[in-house]
N, C-alpha and C positions, 0 to 999 in steps of 0.2 A: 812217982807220978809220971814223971818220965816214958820209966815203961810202959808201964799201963797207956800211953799216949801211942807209942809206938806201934805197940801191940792192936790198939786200938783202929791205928791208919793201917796197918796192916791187917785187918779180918774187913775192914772195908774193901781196901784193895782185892781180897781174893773173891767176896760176893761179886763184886762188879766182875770179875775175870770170871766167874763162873757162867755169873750173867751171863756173861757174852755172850761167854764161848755154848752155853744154851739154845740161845739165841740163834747162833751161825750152824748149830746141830740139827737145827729145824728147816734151815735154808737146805733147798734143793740144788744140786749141780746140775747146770743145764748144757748139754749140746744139741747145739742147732745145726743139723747136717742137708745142707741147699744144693737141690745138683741143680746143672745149668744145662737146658733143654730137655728133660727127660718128659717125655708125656706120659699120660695117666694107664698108659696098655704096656709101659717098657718094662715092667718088673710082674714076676711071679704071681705077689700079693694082690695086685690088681689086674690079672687076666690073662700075662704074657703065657705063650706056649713055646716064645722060639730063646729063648738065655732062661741061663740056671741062676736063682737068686737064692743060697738056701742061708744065706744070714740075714735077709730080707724076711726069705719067710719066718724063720724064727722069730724074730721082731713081730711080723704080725700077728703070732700066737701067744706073743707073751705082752701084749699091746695092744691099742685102739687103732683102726683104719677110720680116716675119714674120709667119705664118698661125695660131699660137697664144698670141697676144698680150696677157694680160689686164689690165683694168684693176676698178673695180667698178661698181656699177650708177647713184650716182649723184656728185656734183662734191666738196664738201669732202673727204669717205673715199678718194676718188682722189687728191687733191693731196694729202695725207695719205701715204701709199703710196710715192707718187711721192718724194718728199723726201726721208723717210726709213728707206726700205726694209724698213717695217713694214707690215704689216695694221694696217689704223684702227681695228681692238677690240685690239691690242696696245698703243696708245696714246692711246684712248679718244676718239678722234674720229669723232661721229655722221656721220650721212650730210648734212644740208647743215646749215650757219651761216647764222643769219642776220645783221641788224644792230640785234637786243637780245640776242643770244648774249654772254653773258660770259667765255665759253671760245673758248681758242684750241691754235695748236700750241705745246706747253710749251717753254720755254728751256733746260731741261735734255734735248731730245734733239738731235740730231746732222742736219742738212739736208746733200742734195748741195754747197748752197755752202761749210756751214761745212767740209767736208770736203777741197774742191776748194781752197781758200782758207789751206790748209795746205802745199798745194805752189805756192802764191806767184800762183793764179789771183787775177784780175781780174772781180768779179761784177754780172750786173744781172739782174734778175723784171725782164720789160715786158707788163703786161695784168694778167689774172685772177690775184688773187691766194689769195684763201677760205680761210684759214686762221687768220681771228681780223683784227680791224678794229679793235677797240685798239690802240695804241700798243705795248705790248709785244710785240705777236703779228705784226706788220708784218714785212715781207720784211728793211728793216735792222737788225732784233733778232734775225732768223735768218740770218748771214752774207751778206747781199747789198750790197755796196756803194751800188746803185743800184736804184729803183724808181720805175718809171712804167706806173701803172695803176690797176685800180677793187679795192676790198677785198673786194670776195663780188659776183656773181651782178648781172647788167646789166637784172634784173626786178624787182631788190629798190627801187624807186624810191620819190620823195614819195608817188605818185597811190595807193600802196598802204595802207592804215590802218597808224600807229602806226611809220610809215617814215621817215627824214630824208632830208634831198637826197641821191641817190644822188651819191657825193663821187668823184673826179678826183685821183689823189694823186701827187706828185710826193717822192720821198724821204720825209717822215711827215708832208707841208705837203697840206694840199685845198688845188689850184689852178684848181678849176672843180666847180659843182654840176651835175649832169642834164647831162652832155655829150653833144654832136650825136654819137648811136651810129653812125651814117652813116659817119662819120670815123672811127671810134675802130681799124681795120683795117690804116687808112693810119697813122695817125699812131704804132702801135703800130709799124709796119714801119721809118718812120724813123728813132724811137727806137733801137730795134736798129743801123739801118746806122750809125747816129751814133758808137754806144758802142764797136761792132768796128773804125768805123774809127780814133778814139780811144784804143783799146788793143791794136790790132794790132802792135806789138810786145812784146806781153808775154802770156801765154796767158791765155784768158779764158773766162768760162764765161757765156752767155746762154742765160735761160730766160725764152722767148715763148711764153705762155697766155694764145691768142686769147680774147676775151670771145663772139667767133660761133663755132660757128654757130647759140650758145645765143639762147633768146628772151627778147625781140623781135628778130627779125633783122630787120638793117639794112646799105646795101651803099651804096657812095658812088655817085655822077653817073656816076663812067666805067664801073662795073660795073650800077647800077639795071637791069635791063629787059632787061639783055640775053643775059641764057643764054636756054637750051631748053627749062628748070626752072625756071621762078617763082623767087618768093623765095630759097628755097634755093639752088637752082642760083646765081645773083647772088652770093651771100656765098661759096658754095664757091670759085667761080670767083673771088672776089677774093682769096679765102686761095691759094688755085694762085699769083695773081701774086705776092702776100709772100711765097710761100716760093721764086719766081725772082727776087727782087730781092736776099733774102738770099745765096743763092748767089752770082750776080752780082757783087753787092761783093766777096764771100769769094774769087773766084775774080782776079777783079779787082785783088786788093790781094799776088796771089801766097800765099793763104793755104789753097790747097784740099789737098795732100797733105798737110798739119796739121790738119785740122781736121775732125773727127765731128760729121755731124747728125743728128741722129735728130728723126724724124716721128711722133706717134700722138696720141691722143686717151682723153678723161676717162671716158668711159662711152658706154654704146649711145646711139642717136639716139633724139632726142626726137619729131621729122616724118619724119627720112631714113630712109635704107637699114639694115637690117643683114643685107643679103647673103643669103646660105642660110642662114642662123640665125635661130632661133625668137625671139620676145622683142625689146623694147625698152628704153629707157633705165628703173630704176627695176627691173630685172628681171634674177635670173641665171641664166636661160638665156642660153643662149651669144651671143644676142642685143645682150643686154642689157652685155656686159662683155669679147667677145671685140672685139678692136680693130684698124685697119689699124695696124699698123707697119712705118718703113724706116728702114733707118741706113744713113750713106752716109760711107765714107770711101778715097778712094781708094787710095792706100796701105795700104790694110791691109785691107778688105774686098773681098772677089771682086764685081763689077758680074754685074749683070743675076741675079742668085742668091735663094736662097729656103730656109727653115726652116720646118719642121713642128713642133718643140720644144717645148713648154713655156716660156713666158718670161713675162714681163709687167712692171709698174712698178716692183714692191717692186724689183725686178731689179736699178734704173738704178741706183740709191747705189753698193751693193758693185763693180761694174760699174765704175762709173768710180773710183771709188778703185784700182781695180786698174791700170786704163788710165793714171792720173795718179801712182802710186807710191805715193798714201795709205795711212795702216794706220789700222786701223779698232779702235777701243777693244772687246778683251772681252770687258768686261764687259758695255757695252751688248746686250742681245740684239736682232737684226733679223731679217727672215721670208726677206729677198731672199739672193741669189746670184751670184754673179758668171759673168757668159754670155758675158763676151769670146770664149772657145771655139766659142760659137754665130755669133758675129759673125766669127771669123777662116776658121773651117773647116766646108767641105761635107760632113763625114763626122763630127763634132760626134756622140757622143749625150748623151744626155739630162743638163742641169746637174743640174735636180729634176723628180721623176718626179711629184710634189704641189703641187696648187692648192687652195688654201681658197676655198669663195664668200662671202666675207663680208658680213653686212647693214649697215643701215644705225643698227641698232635695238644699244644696244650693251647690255642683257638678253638679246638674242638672238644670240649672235656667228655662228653660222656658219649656213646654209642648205643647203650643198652645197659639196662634195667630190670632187675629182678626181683620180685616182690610174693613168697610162697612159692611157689609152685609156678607161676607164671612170670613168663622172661617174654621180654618187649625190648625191639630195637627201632630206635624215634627215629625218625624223621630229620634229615638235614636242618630243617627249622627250628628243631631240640637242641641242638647241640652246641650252640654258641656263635664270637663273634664271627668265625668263619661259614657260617652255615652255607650264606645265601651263595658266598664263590663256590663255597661244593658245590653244591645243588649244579651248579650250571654245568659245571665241569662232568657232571653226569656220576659222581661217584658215590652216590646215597642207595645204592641200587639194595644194603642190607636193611634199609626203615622199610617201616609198616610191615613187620613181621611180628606173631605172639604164637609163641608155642609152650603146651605145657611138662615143664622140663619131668614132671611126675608122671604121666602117658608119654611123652617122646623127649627121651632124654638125649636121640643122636640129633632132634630140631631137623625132621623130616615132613613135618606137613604144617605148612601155614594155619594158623585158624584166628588171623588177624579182622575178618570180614565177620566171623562169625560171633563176636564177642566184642560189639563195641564199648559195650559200660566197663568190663577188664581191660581195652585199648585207653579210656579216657579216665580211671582211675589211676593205670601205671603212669600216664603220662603227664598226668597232673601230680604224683607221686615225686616225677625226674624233675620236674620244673622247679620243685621246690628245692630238693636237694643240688640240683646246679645254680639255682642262684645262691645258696649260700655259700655255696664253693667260693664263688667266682666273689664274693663277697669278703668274704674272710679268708682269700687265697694269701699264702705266705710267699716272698722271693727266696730263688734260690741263690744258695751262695755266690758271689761272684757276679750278680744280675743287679741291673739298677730298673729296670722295668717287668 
């Protein structure tokens, strides 16, 4: 009887370990590769003529391009977003941090990892991290196992007034001040191969946010000198090679029909491209915020394919929580959506028909609003408790503009006058959606008001 007992706990035991392991068989490995400044014209797949992107363009033939991509205008409020599939005035994160910032991303909201990290993923941030340089506010206080990289922005250094060594962090340890940026591209990439190939049996989530092709750009020995495009070209072209080395292993380790990568970037370019769009980084025109993206899974995404949709960062959380079986608390309110739909199928319409432009100014939460095909940017009176000092100060000069991004996608002719019931719909649209912001906005870590 005994035996039989034994026997017994053991063929339960190994259903359940089959279970599981079933279970995490289904799960997809995800990397999330974030460059910082890269505009929507800086790479091959989306228009560039002046750098060679050819692990880019592979990625784009064997993957989906998204062509209505959003992100915001400039770094923190983006990785913000990104995380946790909120607009950064729903959770009160300015537009950049610095390192006398006492705010960070609060501990009581919800990151892609804490998320991912619930169905039994395996987590590491390698690079840019900008969301709070305190200790609390660090990548392993927001479910990542693993972190190697710099706390905010590869400009914030000694040489600037009132700055400390820009720090090198390995888990919550500085392991080097002012590090050779020349490297930091490379070394970011090995990191990576290191960690997939260390947990390549168990699914895993890595998120690599490149510190280029923000400034100072810096490119190693084997890339220096040699694009067609200066400096820039040099750093693109070495980000093209990380993101073929990534793959490489991925593919290499028999890990590619598991595994989702998704490509885009933090805001418009700072020196590059942004394509046929108006605006640069710091700006939302579509310049300014509209971004390359590709996701590439071959199992499950149609190659060589393409999306006009509506999508962007808040997206990614709901998105892969759905992808990974996650449930999502709630009561938390988030802004994003889950676009899997857009990523499976060609005939996909629209997850959400609504995009907010949010600033960086968080008295000011919105700027402009997009609603189909037509983008409206309000009136200093739209925009919150700061309006009326704008207004005076004369800097609303972008309201009372509506263009249609489907007829003029660079936002080169007004047709604000000629379309008043599209002017008083979008704007009745933004009022609703900012007062719930400002309604159910969360504090950020670190903030008591």
């Amino acid at each position: 009887m005994k035996n039989f007992a034994r026997f017994f706990l053991l063929f339960i035991f190994l259903v359940d370990m089959n279970r599981s392991f079933a279970q995490d068989s289904t799960k997809p490995n995800v990397v999330l590769i974030f460059i910082d400044d890269m505009g929507y014209g800086d790479i091959e797949p989306f228009g560039s003529t002046k750098v060679r992107t050819p692990n880019l363009n592979a990625f784009a033939k064997e993957g989906r391009k998204f062509h209505s991509f959003y992100a915001t205008p400039v770094c923190s409020m983006s990785r913000a977003a990104l995380m946790t599939g909120c607009y950064n005035q729903r959770i009160s994160i300015p537009g950049v941090l610095f390192p006398q910032s006492k705010i960070g991303l609060n501990s009581k909201e919800t990151t892609v990892a804490e998320v991912l990290k619930t169905q039994g993923y395996v987590t590491a941030c390698i690079g840019k991290w900008h969301l709070g340089h305190l200790p609390e506010f660090l990548p392993t206080r927001h479910g990542f196992d693993h972190f190697f990289g710099l706390p905010y922005s590869n400009d914030m250094i000694s040489k600037r007034p009132g700055n400390p060594p820009l720090p090198l962090i390995r888990g919550e340890k500085t392991i080097e001040t002012e590090p050779d940026q020349s490297l930091l591209t490379k070394r970011y990439t090995e990191d990576a191969i290191d960690f997939i190939k260390q947990n390549k049996s168990k699914p895993f989530f890595v998120y690599l946010p490149h510190t280029m092709v923000h400034g100072p750009m810096a490119a190693s020995e084997a890339f220096k000198g040699k694009s067609n495009s200066g400096l820039l070209g040099d750093v693109i072209e070495e980000i093209d090679w990380s993101v073929g080395q990534v793959m490489k292993t991925i593919k290499e380790l028999g890990l590619d029909e598991k595994t989702l990568v998704i490509f885009t970037s933090d805001n418009g370019p700072a020196t590059g491209s942004a394509g046929p769009f108006r605006g640069k980084k710091g700006s939302n025109f579509e310049g300014g915020v509209r971004e390359p993206c590709m996701m590439r899974w071959p199992s499950k995404i149609p190659a060589g394919t393409q999306c006009n949709q509506i999508a962007g960062n808040i997206d990614v959380l709901p998105t892969l929580a759905a992808i990974s079986g996650a449930k999502l608390d709630p009561k938390q309110i988030i802004d994003g959506k889950d676009i899997s739909t857009l990523m499976f199928d060609d005939k996909a319409g629209p997850v959400r028909d609504v995009h907010l432009y949010c600033t960086a100014n968080l008295g000011n939460p919105v700027q402009a609003i997009r609603v189909g095909e037509w983008k409206l940017f309000l009136p200093a009176s739209e925009e919150g408790s700061n309006a009326k000092k704008k207004k005076e100060k004369g800097n609303a000069a972008e309201g009372n503009m509506l263009f249609n991004l489907e007829k003029d996608p660079g936002e080169t002719t007004n047709v604000f006058d000629k379309n008043p019931e599209i002017v008083e719909k979008l704007r009745k649209e933004a009022r609703t959606r900012i007062s719930e912001i400002l309604a159910n906005r969360r504090l950020a870590g670190g903030s008591s008001k």
